[in-house]
N, CA, C and O atoms as CSV, one atom per row, in Angstrom:
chain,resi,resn,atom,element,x,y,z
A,1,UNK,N,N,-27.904,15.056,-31.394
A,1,UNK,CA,C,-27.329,13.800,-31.830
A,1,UNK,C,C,-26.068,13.538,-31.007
A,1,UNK,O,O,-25.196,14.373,-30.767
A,2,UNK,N,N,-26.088,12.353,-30.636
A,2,UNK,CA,C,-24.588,11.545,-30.060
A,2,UNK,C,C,-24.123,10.793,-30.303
A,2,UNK,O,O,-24.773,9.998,-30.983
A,3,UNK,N,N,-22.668,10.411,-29.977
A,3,UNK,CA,C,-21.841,9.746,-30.536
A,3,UNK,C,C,-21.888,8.419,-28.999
A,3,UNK,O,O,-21.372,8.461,-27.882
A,4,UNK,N,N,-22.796,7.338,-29.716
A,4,UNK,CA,C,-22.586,6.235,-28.525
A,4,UNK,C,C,-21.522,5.754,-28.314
A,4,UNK,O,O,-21.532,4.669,-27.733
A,5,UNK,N,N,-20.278,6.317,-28.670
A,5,UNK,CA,C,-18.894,5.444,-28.282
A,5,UNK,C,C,-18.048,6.683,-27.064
A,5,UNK,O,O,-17.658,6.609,-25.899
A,6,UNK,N,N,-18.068,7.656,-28.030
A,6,UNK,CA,C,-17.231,8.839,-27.090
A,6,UNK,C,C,-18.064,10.045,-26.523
A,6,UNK,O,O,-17.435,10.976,-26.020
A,7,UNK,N,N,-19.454,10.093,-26.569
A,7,UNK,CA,C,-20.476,10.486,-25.852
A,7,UNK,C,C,-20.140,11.991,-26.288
A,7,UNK,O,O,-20.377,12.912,-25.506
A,8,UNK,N,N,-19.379,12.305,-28.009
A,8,UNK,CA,C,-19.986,13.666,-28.385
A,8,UNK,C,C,-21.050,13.956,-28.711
A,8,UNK,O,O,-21.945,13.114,-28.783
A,9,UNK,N,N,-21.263,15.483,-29.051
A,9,UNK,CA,C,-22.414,15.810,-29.115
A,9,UNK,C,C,-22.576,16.412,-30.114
A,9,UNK,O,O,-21.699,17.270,-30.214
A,10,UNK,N,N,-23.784,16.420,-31.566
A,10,UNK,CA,C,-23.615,16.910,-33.104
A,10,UNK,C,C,-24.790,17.643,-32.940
A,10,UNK,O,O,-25.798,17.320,-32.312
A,11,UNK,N,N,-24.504,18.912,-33.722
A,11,UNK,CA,C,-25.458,19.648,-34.237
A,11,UNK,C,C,-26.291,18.482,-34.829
A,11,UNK,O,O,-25.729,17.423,-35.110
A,12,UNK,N,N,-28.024,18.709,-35.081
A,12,UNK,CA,C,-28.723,18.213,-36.201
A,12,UNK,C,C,-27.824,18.422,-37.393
A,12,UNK,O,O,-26.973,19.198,-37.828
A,13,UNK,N,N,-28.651,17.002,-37.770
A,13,UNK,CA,C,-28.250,17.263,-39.438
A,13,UNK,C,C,-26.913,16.145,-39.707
A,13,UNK,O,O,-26.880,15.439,-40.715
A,14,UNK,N,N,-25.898,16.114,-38.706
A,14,UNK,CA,C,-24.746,14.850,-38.690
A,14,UNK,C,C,-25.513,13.748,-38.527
A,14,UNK,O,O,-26.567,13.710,-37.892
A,15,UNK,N,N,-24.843,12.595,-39.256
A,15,UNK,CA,C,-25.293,11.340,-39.214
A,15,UNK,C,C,-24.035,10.455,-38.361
A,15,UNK,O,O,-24.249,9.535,-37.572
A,16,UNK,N,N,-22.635,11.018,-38.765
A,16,UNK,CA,C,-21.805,10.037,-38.145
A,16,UNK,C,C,-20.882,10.650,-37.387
A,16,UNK,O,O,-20.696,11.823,-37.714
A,17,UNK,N,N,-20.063,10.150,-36.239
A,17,UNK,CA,C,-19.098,10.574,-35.498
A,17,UNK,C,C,-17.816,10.707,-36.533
A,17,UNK,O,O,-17.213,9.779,-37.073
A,18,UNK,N,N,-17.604,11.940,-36.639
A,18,UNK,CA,C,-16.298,12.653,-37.012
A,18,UNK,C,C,-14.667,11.633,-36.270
A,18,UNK,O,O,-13.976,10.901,-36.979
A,19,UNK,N,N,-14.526,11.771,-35.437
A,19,UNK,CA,C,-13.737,10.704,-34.515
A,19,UNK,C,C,-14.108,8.827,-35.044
A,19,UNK,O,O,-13.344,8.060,-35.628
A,20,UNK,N,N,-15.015,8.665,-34.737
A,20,UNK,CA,C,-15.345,7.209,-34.213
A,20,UNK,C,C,-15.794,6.438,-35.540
A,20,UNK,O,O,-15.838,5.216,-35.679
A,21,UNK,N,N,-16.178,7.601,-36.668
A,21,UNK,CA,C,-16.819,6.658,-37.464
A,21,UNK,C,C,-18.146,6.007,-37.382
A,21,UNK,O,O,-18.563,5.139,-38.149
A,22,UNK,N,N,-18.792,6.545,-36.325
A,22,UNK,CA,C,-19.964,5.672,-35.938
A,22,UNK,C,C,-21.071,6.060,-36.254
A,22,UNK,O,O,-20.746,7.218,-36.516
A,23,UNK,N,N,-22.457,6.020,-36.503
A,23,UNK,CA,C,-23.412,6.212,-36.138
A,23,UNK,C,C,-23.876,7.187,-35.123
A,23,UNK,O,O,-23.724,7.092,-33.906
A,24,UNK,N,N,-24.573,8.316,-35.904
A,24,UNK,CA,C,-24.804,8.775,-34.322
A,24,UNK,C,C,-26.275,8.333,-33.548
A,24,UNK,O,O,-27.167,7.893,-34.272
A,25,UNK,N,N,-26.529,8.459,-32.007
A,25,UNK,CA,C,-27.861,8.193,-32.131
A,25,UNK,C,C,-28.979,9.236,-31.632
A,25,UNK,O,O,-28.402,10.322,-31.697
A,26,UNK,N,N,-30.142,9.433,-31.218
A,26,UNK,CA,C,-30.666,10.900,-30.699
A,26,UNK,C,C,-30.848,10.817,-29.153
A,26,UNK,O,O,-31.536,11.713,-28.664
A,27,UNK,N,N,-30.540,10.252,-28.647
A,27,UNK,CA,C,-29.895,10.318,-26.828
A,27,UNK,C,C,-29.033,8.557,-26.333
A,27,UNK,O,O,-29.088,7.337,-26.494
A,28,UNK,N,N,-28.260,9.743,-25.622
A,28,UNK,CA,C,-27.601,8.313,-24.722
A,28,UNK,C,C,-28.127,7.819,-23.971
A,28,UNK,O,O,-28.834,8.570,-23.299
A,29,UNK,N,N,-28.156,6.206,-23.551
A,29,UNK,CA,C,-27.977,5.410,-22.583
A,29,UNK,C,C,-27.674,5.310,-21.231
A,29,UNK,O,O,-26.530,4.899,-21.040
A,30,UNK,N,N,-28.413,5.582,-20.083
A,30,UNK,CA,C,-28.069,5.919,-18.988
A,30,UNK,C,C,-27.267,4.943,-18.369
A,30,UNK,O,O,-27.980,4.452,-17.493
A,31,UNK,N,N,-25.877,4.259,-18.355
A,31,UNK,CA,C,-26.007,2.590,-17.212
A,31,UNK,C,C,-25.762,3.199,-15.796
A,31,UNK,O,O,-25.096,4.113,-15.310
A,32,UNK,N,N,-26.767,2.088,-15.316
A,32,UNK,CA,C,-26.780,2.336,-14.051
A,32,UNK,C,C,-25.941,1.487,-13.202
A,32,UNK,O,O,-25.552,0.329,-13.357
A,33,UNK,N,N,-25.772,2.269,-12.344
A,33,UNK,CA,C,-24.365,1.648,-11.330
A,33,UNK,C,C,-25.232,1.579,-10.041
A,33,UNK,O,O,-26.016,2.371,-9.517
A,34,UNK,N,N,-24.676,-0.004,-9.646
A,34,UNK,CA,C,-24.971,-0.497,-8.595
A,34,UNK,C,C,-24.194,0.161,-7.411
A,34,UNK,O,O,-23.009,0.462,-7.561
A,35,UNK,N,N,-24.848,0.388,-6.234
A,35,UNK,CA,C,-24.158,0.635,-4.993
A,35,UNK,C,C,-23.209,-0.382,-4.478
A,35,UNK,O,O,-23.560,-1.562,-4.440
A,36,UNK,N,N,-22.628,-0.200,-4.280
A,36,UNK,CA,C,-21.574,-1.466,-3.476
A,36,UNK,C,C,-22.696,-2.275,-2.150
A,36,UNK,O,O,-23.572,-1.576,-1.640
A,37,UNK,N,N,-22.609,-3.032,-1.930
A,37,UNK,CA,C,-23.355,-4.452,-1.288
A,37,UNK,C,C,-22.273,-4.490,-0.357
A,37,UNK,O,O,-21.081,-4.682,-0.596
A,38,UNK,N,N,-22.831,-4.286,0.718
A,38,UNK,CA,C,-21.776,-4.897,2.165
A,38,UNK,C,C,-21.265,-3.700,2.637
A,38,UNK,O,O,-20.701,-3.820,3.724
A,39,UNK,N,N,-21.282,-2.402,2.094
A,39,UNK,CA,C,-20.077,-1.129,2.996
A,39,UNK,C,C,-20.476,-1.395,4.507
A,39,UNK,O,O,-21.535,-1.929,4.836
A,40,UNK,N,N,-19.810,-1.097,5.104
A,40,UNK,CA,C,-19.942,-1.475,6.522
A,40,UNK,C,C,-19.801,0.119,6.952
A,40,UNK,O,O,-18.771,0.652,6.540
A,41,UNK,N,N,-20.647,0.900,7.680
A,41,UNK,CA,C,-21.026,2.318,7.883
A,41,UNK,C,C,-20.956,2.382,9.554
A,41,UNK,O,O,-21.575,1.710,10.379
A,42,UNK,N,N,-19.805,3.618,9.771
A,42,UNK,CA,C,-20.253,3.680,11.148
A,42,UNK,C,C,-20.163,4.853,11.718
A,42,UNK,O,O,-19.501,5.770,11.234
A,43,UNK,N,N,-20.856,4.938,12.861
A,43,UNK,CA,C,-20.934,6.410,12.994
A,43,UNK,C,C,-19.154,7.261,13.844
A,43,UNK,O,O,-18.349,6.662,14.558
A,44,UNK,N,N,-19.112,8.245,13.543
A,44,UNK,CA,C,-17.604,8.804,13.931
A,44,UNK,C,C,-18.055,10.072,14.902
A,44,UNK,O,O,-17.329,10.405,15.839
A,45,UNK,N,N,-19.494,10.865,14.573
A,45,UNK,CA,C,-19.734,11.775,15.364
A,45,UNK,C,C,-21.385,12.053,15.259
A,45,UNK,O,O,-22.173,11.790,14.350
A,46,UNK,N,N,-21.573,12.662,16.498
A,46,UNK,CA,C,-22.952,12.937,16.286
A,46,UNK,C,C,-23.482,14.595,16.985
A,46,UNK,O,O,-23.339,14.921,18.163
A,47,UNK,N,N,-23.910,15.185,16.228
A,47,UNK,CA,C,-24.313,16.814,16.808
A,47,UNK,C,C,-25.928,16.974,16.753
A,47,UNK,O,O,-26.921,16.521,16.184
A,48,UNK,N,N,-25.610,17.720,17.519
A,48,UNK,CA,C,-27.458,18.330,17.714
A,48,UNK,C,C,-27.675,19.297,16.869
A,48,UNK,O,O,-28.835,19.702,16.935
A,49,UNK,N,N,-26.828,19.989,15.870
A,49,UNK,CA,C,-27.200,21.142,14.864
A,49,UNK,C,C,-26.834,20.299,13.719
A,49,UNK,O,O,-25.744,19.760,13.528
A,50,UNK,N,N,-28.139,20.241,12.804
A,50,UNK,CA,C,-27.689,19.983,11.305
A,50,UNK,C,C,-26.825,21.112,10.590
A,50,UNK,O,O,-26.301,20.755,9.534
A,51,UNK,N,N,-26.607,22.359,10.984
A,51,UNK,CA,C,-25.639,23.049,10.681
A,51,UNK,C,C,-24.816,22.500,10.737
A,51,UNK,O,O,-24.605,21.964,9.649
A,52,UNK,N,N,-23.765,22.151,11.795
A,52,UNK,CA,C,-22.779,21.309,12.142
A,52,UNK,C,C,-22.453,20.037,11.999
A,52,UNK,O,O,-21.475,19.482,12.499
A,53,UNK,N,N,-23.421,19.478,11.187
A,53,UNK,CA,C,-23.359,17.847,10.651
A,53,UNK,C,C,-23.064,18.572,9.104
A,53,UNK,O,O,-21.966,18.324,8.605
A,54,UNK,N,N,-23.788,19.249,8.518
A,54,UNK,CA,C,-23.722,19.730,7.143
A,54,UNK,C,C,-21.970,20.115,7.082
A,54,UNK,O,O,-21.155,19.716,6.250
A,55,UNK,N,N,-21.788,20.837,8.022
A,55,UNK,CA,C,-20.348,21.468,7.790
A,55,UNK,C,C,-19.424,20.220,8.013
A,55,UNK,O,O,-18.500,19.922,7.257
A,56,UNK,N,N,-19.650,19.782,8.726
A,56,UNK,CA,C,-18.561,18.420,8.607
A,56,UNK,C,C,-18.622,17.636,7.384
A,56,UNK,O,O,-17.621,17.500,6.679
A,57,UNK,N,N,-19.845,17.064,7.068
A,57,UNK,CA,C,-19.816,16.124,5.876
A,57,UNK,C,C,-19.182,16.912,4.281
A,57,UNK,O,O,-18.735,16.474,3.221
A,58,UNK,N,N,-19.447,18.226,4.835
A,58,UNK,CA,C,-19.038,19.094,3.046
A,58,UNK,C,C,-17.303,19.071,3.482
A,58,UNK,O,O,-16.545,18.789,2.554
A,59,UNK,N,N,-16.822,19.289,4.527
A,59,UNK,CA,C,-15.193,19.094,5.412
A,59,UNK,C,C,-14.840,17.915,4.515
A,59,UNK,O,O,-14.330,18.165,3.423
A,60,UNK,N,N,-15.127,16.294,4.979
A,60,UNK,CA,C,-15.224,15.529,4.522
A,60,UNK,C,C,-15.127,15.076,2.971
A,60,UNK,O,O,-14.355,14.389,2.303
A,61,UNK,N,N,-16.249,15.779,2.757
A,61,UNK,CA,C,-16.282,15.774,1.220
A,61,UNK,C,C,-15.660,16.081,-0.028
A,61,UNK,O,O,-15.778,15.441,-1.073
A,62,UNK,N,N,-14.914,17.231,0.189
A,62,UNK,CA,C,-13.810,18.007,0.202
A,62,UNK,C,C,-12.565,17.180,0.109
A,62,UNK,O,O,-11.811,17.471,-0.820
A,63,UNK,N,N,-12.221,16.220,0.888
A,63,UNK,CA,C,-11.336,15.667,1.731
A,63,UNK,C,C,-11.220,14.161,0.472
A,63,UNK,O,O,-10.190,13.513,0.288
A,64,UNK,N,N,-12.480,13.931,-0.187
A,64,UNK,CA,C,-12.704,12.809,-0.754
A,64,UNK,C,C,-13.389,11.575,-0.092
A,64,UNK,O,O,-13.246,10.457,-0.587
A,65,UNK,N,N,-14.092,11.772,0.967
A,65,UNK,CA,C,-14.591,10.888,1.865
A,65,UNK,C,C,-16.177,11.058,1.886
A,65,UNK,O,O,-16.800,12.098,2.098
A,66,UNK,N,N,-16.576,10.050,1.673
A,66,UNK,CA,C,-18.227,9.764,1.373
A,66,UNK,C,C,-18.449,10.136,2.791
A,66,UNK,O,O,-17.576,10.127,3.659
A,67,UNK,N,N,-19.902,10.521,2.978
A,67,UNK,CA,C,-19.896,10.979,4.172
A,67,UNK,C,C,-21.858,10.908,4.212
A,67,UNK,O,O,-22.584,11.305,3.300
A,68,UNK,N,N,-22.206,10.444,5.206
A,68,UNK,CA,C,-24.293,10.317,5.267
A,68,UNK,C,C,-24.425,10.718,6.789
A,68,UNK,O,O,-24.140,10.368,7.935
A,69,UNK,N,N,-24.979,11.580,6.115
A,69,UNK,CA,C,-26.092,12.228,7.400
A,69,UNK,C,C,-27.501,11.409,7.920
A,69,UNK,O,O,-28.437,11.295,7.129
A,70,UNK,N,N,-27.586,10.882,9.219
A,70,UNK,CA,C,-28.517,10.364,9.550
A,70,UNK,C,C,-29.399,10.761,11.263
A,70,UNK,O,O,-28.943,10.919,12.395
A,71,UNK,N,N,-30.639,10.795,10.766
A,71,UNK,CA,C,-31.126,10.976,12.332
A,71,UNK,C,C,-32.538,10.402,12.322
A,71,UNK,O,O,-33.382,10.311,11.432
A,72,UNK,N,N,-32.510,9.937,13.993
A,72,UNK,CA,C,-33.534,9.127,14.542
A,72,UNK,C,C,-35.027,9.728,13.750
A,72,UNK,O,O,-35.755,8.801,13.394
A,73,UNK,N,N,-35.492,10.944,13.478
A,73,UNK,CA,C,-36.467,11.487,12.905
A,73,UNK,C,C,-36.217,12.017,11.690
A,73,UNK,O,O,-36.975,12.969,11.501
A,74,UNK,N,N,-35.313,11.775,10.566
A,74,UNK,CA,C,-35.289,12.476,10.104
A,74,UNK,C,C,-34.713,13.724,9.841
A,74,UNK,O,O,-35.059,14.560,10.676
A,75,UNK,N,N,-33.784,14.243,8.782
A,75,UNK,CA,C,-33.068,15.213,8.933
A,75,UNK,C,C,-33.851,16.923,8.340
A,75,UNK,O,O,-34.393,17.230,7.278
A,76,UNK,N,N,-33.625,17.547,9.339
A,76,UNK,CA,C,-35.004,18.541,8.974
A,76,UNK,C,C,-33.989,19.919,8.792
A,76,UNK,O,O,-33.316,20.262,9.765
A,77,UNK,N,N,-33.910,20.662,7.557
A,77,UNK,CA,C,-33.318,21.579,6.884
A,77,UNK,C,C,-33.537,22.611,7.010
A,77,UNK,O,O,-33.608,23.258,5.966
A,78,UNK,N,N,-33.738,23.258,8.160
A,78,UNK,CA,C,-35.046,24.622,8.810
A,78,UNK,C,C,-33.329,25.046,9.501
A,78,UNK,O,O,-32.966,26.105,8.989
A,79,UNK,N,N,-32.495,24.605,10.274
A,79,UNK,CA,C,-31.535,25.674,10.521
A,79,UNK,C,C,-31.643,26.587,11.534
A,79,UNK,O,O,-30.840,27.436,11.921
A,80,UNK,N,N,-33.093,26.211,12.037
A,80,UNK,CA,C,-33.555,27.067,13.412
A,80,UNK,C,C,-33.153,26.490,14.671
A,80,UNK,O,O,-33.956,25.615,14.995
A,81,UNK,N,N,-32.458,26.601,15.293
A,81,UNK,CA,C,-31.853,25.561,16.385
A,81,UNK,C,C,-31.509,24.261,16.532
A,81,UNK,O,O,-30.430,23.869,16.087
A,82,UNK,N,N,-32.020,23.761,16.910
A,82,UNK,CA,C,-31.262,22.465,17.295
A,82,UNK,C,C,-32.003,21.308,17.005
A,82,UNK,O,O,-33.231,21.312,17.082
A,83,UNK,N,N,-31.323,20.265,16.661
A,83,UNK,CA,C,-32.875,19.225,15.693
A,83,UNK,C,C,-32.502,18.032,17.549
A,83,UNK,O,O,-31.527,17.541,18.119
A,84,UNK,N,N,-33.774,18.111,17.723
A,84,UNK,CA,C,-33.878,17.141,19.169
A,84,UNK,C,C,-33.331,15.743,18.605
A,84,UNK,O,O,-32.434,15.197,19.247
A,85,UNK,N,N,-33.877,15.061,17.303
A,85,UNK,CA,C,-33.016,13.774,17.560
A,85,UNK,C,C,-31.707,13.487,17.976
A,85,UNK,O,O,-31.306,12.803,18.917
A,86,UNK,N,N,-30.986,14.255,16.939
A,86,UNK,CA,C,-29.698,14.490,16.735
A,86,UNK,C,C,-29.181,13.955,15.368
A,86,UNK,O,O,-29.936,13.287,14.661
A,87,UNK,N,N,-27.850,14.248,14.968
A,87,UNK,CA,C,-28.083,14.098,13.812
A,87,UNK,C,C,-26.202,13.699,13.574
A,87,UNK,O,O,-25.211,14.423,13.664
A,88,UNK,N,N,-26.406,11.873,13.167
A,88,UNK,CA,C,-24.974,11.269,13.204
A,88,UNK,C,C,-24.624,10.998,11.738
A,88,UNK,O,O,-25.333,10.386,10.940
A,89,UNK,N,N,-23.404,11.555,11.498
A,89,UNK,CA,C,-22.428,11.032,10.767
A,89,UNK,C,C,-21.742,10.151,10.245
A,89,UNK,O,O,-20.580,10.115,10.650
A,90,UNK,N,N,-22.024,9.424,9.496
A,90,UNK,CA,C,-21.827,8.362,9.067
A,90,UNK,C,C,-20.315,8.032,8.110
A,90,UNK,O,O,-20.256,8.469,6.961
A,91,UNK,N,N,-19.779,7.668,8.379
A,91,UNK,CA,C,-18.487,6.830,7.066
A,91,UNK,C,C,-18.503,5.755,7.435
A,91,UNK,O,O,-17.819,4.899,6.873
A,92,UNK,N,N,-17.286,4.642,5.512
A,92,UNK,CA,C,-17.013,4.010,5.881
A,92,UNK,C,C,-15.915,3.551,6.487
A,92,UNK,O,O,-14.924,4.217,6.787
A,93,UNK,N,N,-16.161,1.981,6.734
A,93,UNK,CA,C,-15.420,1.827,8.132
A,93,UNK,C,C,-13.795,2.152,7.836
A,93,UNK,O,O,-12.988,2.748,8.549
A,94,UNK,N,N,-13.646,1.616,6.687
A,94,UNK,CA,C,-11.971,1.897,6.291
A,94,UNK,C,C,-11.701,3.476,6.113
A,94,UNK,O,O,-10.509,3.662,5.871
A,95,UNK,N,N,-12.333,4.482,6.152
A,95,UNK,CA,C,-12.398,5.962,6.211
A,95,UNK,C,C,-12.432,6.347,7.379
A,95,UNK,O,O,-12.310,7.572,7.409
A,96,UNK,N,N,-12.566,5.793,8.615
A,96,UNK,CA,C,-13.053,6.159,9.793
A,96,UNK,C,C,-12.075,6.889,10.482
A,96,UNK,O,O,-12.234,8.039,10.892
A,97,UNK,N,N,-10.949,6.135,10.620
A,97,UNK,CA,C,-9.633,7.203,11.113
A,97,UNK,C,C,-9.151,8.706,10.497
A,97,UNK,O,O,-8.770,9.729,11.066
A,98,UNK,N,N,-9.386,8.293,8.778
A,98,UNK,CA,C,-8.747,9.697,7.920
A,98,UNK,C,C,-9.867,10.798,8.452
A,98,UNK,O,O,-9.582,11.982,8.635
A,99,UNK,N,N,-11.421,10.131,8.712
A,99,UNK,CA,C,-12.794,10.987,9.306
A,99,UNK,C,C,-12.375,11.859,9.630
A,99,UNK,O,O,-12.283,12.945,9.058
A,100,UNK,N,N,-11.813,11.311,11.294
A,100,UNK,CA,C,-11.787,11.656,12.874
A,100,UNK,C,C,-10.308,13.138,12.939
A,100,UNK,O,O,-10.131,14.191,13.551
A,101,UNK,N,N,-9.494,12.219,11.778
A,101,UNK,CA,C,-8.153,13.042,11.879
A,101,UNK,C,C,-8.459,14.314,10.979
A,101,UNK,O,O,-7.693,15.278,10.974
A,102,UNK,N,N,-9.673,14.266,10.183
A,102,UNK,CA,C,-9.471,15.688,9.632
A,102,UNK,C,C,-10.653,16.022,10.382
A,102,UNK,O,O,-10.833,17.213,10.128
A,103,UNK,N,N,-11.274,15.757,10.918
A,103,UNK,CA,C,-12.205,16.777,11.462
A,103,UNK,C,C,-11.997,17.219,12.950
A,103,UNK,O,O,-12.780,17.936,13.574
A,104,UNK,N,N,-10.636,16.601,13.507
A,104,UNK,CA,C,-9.842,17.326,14.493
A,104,UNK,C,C,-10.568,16.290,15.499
A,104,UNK,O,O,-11.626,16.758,15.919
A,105,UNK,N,N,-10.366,15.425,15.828
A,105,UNK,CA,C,-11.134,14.138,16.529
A,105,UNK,C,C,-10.283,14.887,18.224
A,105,UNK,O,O,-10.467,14.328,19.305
């Protein structure tokens, strides 16, 4: 059981939120959140090891900076040498400098 206002959680058997007074109900409500419309994405670097795209974007990530991995074929998670497309880095555009400066541009 949950509390649809403050999203606690009741043993069976409660009917109302202790806090809220409310009703409880038997699962929450997922809302779904729209992606932002328009980010403008650009690439800051591009490597031939998805090792080295992985380690940057988790750098990044870390850092608080959204970060997408993209490549011409596909990004392939095998770790065995070198992925022939290549494999670019993506932020957005207003992130692009903080990117470059922490990943030692």
């Amino acid at each position: 059981m949950f509390c649809p206002q403050c999203k606690a959680e009741y043993r069976f058997g409660f009917t109302r939120c202790s806090d809220c007074d409310v009703k409880l109900v038997d699962r929450l409500t997922v809302e779904s959140v729209e992606p932002p419309h328009n980010v403008d994405l650009v690439v800051i670097r591009s490597y031939a090891s998805v090792i080295e795209a992985d380690l940057a974007k988790n750098v990044l990530g870390a850092a608080g900076i959204d970060a997408e991995l993209r490549s011409e074929g596909g990004i392939r998670r095998n770790y065995f040498g070198l992925d022939l497309q290549g494999v670019d880095l993506f932020v957005r555009a207003e992130d692009a400098g903080s990117a470059l400066e922490i990943l030692g541009s």
